[in-house]
C-alpha positions as CSV (number, residue, x, y, z in Angstrom):
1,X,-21.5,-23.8,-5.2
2,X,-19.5,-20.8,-3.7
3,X,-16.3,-21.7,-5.9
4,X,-18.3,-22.1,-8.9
5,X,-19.8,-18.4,-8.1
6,X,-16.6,-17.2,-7.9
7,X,-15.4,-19.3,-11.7
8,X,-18.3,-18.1,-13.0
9,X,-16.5,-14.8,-14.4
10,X,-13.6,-16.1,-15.4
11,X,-15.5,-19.1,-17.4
12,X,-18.3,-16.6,-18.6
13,X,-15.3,-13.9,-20.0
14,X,-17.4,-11.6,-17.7
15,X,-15.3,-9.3,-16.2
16,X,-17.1,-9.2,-13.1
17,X,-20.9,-10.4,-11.7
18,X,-23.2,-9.2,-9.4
19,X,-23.1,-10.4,-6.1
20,X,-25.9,-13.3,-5.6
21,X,-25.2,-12.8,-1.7
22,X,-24.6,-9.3,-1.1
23,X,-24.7,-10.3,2.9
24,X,-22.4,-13.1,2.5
25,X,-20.3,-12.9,-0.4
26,X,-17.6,-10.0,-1.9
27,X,-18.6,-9.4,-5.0
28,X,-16.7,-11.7,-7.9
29,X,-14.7,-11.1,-10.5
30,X,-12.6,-12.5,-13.1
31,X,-9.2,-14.5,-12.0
32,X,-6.2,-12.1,-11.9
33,X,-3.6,-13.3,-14.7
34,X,0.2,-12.5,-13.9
35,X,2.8,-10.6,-15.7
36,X,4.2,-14.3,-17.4
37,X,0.4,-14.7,-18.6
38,X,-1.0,-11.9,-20.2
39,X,2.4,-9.6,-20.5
40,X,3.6,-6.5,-18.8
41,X,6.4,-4.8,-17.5
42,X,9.7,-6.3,-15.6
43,X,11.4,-3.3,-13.5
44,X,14.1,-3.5,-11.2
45,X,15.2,-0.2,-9.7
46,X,18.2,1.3,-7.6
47,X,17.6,4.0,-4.5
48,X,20.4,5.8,-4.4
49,X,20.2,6.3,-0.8
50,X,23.6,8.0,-1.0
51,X,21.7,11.0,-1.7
52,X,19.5,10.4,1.4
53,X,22.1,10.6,3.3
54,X,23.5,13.8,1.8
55,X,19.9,15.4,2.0
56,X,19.9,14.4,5.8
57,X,23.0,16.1,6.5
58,X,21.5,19.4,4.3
59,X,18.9,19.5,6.8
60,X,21.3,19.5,9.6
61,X,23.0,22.1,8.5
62,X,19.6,24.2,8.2
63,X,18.9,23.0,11.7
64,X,22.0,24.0,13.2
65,X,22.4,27.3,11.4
66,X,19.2,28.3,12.4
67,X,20.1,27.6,16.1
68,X,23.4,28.9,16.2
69,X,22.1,31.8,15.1
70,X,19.7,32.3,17.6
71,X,22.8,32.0,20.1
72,X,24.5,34.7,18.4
73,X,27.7,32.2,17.9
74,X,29.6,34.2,14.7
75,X,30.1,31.2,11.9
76,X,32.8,31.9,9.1
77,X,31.7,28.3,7.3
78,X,29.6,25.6,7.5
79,X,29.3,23.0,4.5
80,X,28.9,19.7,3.9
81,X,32.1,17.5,2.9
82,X,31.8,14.2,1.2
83,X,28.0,12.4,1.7
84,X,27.8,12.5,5.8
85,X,30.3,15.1,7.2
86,X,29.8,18.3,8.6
87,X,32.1,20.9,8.6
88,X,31.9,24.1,11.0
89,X,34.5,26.9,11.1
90,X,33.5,29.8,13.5
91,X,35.0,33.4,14.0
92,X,36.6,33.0,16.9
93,X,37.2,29.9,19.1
94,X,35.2,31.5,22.1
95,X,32.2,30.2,20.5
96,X,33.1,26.7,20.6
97,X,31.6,25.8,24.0
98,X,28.3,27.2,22.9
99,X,28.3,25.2,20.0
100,X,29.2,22.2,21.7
101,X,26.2,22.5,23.9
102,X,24.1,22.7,21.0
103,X,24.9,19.5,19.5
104,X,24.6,18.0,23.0
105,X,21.0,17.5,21.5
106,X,22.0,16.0,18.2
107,X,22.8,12.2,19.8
108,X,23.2,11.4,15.5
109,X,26.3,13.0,15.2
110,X,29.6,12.1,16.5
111,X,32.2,15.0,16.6
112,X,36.1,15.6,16.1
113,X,38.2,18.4,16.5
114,X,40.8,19.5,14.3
115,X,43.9,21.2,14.1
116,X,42.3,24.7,14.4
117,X,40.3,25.1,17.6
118,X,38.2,27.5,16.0
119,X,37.1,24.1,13.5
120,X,35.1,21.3,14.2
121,X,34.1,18.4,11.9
122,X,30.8,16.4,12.7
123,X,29.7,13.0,10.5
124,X,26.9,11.1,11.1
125,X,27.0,7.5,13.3
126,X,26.9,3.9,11.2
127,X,23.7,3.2,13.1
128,X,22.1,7.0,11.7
129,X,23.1,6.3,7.9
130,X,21.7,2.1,8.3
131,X,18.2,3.6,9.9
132,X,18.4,6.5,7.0
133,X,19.0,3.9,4.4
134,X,16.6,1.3,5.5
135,X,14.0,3.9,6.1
136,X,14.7,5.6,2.5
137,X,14.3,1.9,1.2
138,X,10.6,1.5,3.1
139,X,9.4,4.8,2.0
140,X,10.5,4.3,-1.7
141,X,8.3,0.9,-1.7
142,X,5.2,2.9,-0.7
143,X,5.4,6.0,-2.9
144,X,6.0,3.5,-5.8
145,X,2.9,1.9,-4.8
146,X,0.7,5.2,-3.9
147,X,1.8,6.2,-7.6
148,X,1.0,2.7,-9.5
149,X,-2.4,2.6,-7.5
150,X,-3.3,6.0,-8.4
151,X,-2.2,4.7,-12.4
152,X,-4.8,2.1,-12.2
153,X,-2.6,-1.0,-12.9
154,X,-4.3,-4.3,-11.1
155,X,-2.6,-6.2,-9.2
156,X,0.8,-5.0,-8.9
157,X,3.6,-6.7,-7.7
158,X,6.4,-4.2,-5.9
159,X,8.6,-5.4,-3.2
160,X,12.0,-5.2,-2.5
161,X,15.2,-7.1,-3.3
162,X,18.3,-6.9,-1.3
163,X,19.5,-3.7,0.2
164,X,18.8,-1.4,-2.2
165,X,16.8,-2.9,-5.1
166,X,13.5,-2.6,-5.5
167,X,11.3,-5.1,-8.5
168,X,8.2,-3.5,-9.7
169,X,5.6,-5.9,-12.1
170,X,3.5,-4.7,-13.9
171,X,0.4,-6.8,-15.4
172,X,-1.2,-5.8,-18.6
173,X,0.0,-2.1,-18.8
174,X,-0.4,-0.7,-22.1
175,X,1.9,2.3,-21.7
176,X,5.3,1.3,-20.5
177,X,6.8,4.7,-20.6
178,X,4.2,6.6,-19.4
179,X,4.6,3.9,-16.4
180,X,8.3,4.2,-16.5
181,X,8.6,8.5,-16.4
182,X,5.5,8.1,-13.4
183,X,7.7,5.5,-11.2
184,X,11.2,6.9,-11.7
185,X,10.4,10.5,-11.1
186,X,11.9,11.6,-7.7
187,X,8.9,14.3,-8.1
188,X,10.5,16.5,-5.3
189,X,8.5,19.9,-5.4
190,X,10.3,22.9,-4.1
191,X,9.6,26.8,-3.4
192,X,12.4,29.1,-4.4
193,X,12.8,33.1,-4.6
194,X,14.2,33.8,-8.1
195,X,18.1,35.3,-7.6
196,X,17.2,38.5,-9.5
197,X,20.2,40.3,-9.4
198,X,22.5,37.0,-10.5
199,X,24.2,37.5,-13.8
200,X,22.8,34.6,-15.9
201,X,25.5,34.7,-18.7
202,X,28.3,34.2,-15.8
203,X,25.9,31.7,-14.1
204,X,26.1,29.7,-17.5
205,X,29.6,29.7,-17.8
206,X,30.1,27.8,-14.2
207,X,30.2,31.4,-12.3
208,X,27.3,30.7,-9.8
209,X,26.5,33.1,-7.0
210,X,27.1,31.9,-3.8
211,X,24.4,30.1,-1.9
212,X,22.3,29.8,-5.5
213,X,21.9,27.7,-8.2
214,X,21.4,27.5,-11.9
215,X,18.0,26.0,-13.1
216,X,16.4,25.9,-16.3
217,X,12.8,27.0,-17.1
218,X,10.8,24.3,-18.9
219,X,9.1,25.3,-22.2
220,X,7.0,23.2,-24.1
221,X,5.2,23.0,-26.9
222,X,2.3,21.0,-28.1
223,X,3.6,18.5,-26.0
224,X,7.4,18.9,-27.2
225,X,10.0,20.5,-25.4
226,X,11.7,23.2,-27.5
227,X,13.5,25.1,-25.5
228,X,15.2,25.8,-21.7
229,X,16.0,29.2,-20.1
230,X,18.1,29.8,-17.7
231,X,17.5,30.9,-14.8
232,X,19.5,31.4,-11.1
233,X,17.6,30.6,-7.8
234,X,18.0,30.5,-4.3
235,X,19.9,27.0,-3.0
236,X,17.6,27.1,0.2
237,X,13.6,26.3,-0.7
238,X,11.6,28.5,1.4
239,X,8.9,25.4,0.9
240,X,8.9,22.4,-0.1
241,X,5.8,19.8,-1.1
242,X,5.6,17.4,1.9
243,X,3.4,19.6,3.4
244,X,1.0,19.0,0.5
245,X,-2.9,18.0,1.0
246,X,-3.9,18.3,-2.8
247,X,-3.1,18.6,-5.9
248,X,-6.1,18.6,-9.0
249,X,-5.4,18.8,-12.4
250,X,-7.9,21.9,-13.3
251,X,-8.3,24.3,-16.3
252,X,-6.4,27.6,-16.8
253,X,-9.6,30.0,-17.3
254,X,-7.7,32.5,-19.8
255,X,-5.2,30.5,-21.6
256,X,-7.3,27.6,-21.5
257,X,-4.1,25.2,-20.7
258,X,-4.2,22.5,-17.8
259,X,-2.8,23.3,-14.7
260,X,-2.3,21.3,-11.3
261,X,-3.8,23.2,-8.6
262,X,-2.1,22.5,-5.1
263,X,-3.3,22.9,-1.6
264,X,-1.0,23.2,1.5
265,X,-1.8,21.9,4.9
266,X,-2.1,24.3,8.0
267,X,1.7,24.9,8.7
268,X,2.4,24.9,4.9
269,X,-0.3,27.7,4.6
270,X,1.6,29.5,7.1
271,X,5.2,29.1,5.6
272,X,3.4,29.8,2.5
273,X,1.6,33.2,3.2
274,X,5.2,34.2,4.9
275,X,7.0,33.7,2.1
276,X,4.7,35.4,-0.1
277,X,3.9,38.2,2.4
278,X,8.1,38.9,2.8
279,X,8.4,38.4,-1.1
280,X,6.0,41.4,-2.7
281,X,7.8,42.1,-6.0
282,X,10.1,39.3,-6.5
283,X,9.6,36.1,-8.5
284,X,9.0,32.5,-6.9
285,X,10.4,29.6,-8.7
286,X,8.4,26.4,-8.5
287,X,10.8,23.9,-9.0
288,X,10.0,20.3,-9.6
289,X,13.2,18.2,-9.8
290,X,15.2,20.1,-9.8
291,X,13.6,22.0,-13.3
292,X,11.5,25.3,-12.6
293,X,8.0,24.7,-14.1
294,X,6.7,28.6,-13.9
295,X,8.5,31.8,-12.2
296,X,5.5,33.9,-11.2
297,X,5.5,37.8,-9.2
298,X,4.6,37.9,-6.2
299,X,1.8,40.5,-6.4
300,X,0.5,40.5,-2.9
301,X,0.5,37.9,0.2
302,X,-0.9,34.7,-0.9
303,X,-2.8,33.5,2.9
304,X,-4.9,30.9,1.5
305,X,-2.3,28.0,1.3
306,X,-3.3,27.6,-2.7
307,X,-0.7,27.5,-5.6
308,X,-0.7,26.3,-9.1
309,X,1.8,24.7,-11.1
310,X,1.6,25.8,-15.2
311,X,4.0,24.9,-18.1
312,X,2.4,23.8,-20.9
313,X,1.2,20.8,-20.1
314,X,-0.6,18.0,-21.9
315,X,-3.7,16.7,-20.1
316,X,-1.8,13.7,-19.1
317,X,1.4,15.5,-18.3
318,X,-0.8,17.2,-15.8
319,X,-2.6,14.1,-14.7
320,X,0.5,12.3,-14.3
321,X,2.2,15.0,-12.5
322,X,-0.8,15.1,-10.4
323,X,-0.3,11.5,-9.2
324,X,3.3,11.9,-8.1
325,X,2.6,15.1,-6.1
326,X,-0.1,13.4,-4.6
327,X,1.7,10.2,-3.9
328,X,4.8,11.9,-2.5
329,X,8.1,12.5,-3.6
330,X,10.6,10.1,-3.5
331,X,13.5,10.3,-0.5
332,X,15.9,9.6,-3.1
333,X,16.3,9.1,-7.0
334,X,15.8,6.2,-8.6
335,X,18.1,4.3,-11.5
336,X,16.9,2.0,-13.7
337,X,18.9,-1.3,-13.9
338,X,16.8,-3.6,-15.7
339,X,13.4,-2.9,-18.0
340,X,11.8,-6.6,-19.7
341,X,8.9,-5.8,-21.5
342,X,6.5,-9.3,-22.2
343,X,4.1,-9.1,-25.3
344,X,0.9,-10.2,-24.6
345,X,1.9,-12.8,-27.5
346,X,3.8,-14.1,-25.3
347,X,1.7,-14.2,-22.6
348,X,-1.2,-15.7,-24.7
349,X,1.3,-18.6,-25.5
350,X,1.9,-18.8,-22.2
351,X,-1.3,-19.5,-21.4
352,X,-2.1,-22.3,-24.0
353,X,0.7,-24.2,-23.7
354,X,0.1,-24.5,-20.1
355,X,-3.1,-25.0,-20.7
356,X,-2.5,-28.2,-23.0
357,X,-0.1,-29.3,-20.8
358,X,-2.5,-29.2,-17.7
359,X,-5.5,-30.8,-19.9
360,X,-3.3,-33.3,-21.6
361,X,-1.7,-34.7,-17.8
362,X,-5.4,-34.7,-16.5
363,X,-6.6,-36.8,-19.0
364,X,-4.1,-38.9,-19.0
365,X,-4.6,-39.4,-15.3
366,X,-7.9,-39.4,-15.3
367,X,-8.1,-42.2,-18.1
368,X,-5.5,-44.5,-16.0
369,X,-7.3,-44.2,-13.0
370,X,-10.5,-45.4,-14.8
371,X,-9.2,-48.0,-16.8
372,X,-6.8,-49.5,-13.3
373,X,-9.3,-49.1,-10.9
374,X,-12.5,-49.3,-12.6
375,X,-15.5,-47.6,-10.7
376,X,-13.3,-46.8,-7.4
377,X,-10.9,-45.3,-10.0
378,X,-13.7,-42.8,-11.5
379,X,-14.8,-41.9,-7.7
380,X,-10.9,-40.7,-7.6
381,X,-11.1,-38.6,-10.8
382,X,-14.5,-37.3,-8.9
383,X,-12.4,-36.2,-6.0
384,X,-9.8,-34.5,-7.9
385,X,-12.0,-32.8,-10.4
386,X,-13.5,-31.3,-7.0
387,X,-10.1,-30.3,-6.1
388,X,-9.5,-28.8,-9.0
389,X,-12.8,-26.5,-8.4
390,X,-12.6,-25.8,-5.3
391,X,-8.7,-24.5,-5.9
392,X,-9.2,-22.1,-8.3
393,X,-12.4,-20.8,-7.0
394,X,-10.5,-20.2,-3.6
395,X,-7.6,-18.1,-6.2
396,X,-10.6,-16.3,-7.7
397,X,-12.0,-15.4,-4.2
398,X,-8.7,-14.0,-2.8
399,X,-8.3,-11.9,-5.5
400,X,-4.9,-13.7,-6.2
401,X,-3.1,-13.8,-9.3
402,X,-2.2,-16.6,-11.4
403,X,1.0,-17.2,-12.7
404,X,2.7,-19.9,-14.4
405,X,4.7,-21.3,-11.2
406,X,1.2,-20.8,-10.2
407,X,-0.2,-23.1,-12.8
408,X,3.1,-25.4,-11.9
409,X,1.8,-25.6,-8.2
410,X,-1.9,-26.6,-9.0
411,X,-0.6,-29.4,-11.3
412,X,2.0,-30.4,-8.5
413,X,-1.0,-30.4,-6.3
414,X,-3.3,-32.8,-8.4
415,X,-0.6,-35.0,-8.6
416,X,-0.5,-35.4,-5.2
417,X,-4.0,-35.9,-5.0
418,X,-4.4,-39.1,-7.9
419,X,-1.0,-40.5,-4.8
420,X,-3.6,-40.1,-1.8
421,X,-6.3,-41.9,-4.0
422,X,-3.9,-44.0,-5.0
423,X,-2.7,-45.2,-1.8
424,X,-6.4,-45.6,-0.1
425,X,-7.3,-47.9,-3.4
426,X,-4.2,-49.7,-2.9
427,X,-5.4,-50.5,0.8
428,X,-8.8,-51.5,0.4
429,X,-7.2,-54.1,-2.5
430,X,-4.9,-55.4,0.1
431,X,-7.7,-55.7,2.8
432,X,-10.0,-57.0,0.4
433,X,-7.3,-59.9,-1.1
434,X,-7.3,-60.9,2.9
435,X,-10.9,-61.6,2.8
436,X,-12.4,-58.6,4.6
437,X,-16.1,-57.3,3.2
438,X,-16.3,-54.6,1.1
439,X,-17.4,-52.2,4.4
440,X,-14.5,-53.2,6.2
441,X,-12.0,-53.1,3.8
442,X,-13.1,-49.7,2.7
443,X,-12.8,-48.8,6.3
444,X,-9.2,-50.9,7.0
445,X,-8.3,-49.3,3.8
446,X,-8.9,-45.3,4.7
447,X,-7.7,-46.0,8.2
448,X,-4.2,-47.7,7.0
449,X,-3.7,-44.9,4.7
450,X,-4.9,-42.0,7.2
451,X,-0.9,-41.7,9.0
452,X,0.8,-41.8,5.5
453,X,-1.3,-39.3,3.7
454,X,-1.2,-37.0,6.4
455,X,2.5,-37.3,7.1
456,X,3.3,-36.3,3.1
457,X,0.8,-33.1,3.0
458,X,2.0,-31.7,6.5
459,X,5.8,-31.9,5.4
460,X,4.8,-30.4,1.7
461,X,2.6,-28.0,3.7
462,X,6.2,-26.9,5.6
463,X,8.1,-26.8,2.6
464,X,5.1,-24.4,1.0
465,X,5.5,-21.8,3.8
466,X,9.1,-21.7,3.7
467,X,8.9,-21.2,0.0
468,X,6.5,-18.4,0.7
469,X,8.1,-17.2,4.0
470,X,11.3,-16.7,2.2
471,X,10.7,-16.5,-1.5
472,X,10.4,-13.8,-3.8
473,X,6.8,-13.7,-6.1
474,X,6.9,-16.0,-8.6
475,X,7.9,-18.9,-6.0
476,X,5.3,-17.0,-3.2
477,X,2.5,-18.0,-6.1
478,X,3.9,-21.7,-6.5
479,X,3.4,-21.7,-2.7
480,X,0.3,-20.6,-2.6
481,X,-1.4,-22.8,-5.2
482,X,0.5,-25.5,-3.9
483,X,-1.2,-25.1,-0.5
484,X,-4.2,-24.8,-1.3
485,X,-3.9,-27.7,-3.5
486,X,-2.7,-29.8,-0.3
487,X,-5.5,-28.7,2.1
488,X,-8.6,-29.1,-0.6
489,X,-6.4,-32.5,-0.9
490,X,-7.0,-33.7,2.4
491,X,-10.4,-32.8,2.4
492,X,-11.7,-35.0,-0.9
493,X,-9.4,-37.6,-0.8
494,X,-9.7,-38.4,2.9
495,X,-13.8,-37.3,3.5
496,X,-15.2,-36.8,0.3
497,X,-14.2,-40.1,-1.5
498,X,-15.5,-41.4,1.9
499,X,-18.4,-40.0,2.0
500,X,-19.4,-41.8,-1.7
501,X,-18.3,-45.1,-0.6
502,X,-20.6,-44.6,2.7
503,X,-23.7,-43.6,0.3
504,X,-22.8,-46.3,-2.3
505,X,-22.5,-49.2,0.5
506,X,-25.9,-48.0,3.2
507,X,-27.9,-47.7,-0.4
508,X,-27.2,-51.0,-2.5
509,X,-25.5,-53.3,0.2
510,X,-22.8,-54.1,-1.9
511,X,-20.5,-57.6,-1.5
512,X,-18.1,-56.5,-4.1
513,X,-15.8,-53.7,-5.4
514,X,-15.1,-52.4,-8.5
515,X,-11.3,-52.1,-8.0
């Protein structure tokens, strides 16, 4: 009764049904159908955890500038060289044992002195860039997912393969580059004071100011970008958004344009209203990739910790842009190695020739067992039509999704069930050729076939978890139909075929078998 509840939906076309049980059961809904069934999108994506690294060692820098500072230690240079090295040139080698006691602190960085003793060179340890890269790997995974939970795809499937790869599925999406521009986008929102005395025209032609940056203005419109102005900022974000709490897609009062309002948390208000308070007069870039969105004045100290982000958006520019600030930006950029789209064509053909396949093999089964074993045979085909029900109403009620290695596994799995049947029929013949009544051979027969049906689904049972312990998600689904299929197995073949030949012999006393 509870699996057919929870077929109900997906045999009705229903989408989803009221629970009967509110106490008892979650409420049901139709079976999840996979990327191979009802089309999608394929992704498999690259962190470039190179630029981890490098964005590591950036804040290092800040870190240790700030600090040596604060000693007083006079620093001609300190840049960055290559992805993870450090390299720190001070006035006067006097200051070198005040700097050494400051990295005393930093147990990530291993040092090396060079030819000058005013010079030393620092570069992160093997085990610091594997934890950074690993941890840039783990964070990726989740932001993707915040972001394709807060796009409303079901049942996603996003893990991650091999070092740096990560393989996104998508089920059913109707937008693929919407989906595509939403995952890829690093989204890294930063605060930076406008460089108002830079010469742009020199900036353009590779001239930049020291310790800025050239950056383009986006302008857009109706949806179309039609033009970028240039524009030089400060290389050193005075804030940046992982201190975000919000961020709402609203509507501009005057211009009547969508905007993203944003909300900072406590210390973010703070960093914020310094800024602002320090700022009075001068421009702040809000940058969002690395492209500024707006440039406003700073009019007056902004205390509140509120901010909005304009630039001509669409309503689902701003939605979208919404999602990734909400979800986080990514530690590192993605690439793009691989993009399958499947049709839902495709899909739908998916679906019926597995479909004819499935109800052409069952009734072929179900037609030899009758016809070989008579009556006995069509208490089989009883047991494995149960099977059948109770399997995918157990895939319906843990919201899992169906796939064709899926629909491979469940048809692996009644195949194994018509071999358990098979082998307790093929006892009770033998016990009932020796003689034996038809209560004792249905008993000899059950009991001779107990070791041997339990021996097969434990070691298939092993197999399944290895497949899913170790496999990637289309095998994880094959080993998970295929285990359920084993354990409903064990139940009808071995107690509820049993259970009718109790009822059939205490009712009519019977003195033969229709076998």
């Amino acid at each position: 009764m509870i699996a057919g509840y929870y077929l109900f939906p997906t045999l009705s076309g229903r989408s989803s049904l009221p629970s009967l049980l509110p106490p008892l059961l979650p409420r049901a809904e139709r079976l999840n159908l996979g990327l191979d069934l009802q089309g999608g999108m394929h992704l498999v994506l690259e962190v470039v955890t190179e630029k981890a690294v490098e964005n590591t060692v950036d804040r290092l820098i800040t870190e240790l500038r700030r600090e040596i500072e604060k000693e007083k230690i006079a620093v001609e240079q300190m840049t960055r060289e290559g992805i993870d090295r450090i390299r720190i040139r001070l006035q006067a080698k006097e200051g070198m044992d005040g700097l050494r006691r400051i990295l005393k602190s930093y147990s990530n960085l291993q040092q090396s002195g060079g030819a000058d003793p005013a010079e030393l060179s620092l570069s992160l340890t093997s085990s610091e860039i594997k934890r950074i890269q690993e941890s840039t790997i783990q964070q990726s995974l989740e932001t993707i997912r915040n972001r394709v939970d807060q796009f409303g795809v079901a049942e996603p499937h996003i893990i991650q393969e091999g070092d740096r790869r990560i393989i996104v599925q998508l089920p059913g999406i109707k937008e693929p580059q919407r989906a595509i521009n939403l995952i890829g986008k690093t989204a890294l929102l930063e605060f930076k004071m406008v460089a108002e005395d830079a010469n742009i025209a020199e900036a353009v032609a590779g001239k930049v100011p020291e310790g800025g940056e050239l950056l383009y203005i986006r302008r857009t419109e109706e949806g179309e970008n039609v033009s970028k102005t240039p524009l030089v900022v400060q290389k050193r974000a005075v804030l940046t958004g992982d201190l975000l709490t919000s961020a709402q897609v609203q509507i501009e009062g005057q211009t009547n344009q969508p905007v993203v309002s944003i909300a900072f948390d406590r210390e973010g208000t703070r960093l914020f209203g310094e800024a602002t308070a320090a700022n009075v007069g001068r421009r702040m870039a809000i940058v969002l990739d690395d492209t500024i969105y707006s440039a406003p004045v700073i009019r007056e100290k902004i205390p509140g910790g509120k901010a909005q982000i304009s630039g001509s958006f669409t309503m689902e520019e701003a939605r979208d842009l919404a999602i990734v600030l909400r979800a986080g930006a990514l530690p590192a950029p993605v690439n793009i190695i691989s993009n399958l789209t499947v049709g839902p064509s495709l899909g739908q053909d998916s679906i019926e020739k597995g479909m004819r396949a499935a109800i052409l093999g069952g009734a072929l089964v179900i037609v030899f067992m009758a016809v070989y074993y008579r009556l006995s045979g069509v208490i089989a085909n009883f047991a494995l039509l149960l099977n059948l029900i109770w399997l995918v109403g157990a895939l319906a009620s843990l919201r899992a999704t169906l796939t064709l290695p899926g629909i491979a596994g469940i048809i692996l799995g009644i195949g194994m069930a018509v071999d358990s049947n098979v082998l307790i029929l093929e006892r009770i013949r033998e016990e009932l050729r020796l003689g034996k009544g038809v209560r004792s051979a249905i008993d000899g027969g059950y009991d001779k076939a107990f070791l041997t049906i339990i021996d097969s689904h434990v070691t298939t049972l092993i197999t399944a978890f290895a497949l899913f312990l170790f496999g990637t998600g289309p095998v994880k689904g094959f080993a998970v139909t295929l285990s359920l299929g084993v354990i409903f197995n064990l139940v009808t073949a071995l107690t509820g075929t049993r259970v009718v030949y109790d009822w059939m012999t205490q009712r009519w006393n019977l003195k033969t078998l229709s076998i």
